[in-house]
N, C-alpha and C positions, 0 to 999 in steps of 0.2 A: 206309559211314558218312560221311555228309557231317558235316563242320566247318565253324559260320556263324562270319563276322566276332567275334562279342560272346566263342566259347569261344576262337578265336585271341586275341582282345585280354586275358583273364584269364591267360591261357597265358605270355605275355607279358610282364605283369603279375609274376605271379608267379614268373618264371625273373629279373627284373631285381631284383626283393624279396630272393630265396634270394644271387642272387650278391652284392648290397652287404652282405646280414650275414654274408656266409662273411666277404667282405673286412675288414670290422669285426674280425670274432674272429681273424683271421689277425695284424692288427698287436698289437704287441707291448705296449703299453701300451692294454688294455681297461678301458675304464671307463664308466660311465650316462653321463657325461657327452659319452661321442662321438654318441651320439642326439640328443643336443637340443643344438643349438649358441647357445652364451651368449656374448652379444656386450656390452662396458661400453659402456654408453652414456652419456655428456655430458651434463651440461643446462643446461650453463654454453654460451652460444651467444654 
């Protein structure tokens, strides 16, 4: 069974995907908002 480039790089993909939302669900304060990160932004310059 050969393995091209494109299924190691899904493989890959996919192993760095699974391990940040283990790490997500492991801290201790979960919540939507560790997904999308909300930054105040100024508009006063």
């Amino acid at each position: 069974m050969q393995i091209s480039f494109v299924q190691i790089f899904w493989i890959v993909l996919i192993i760095i995907s699974l391990a940040s939302i283990v790490k997500i669900f492991k801290q201790k304060e979960f919540s939507v908002g560790n997904f999308i990160r909300v930054e105040d932004v100024d508009d006063d310059e």
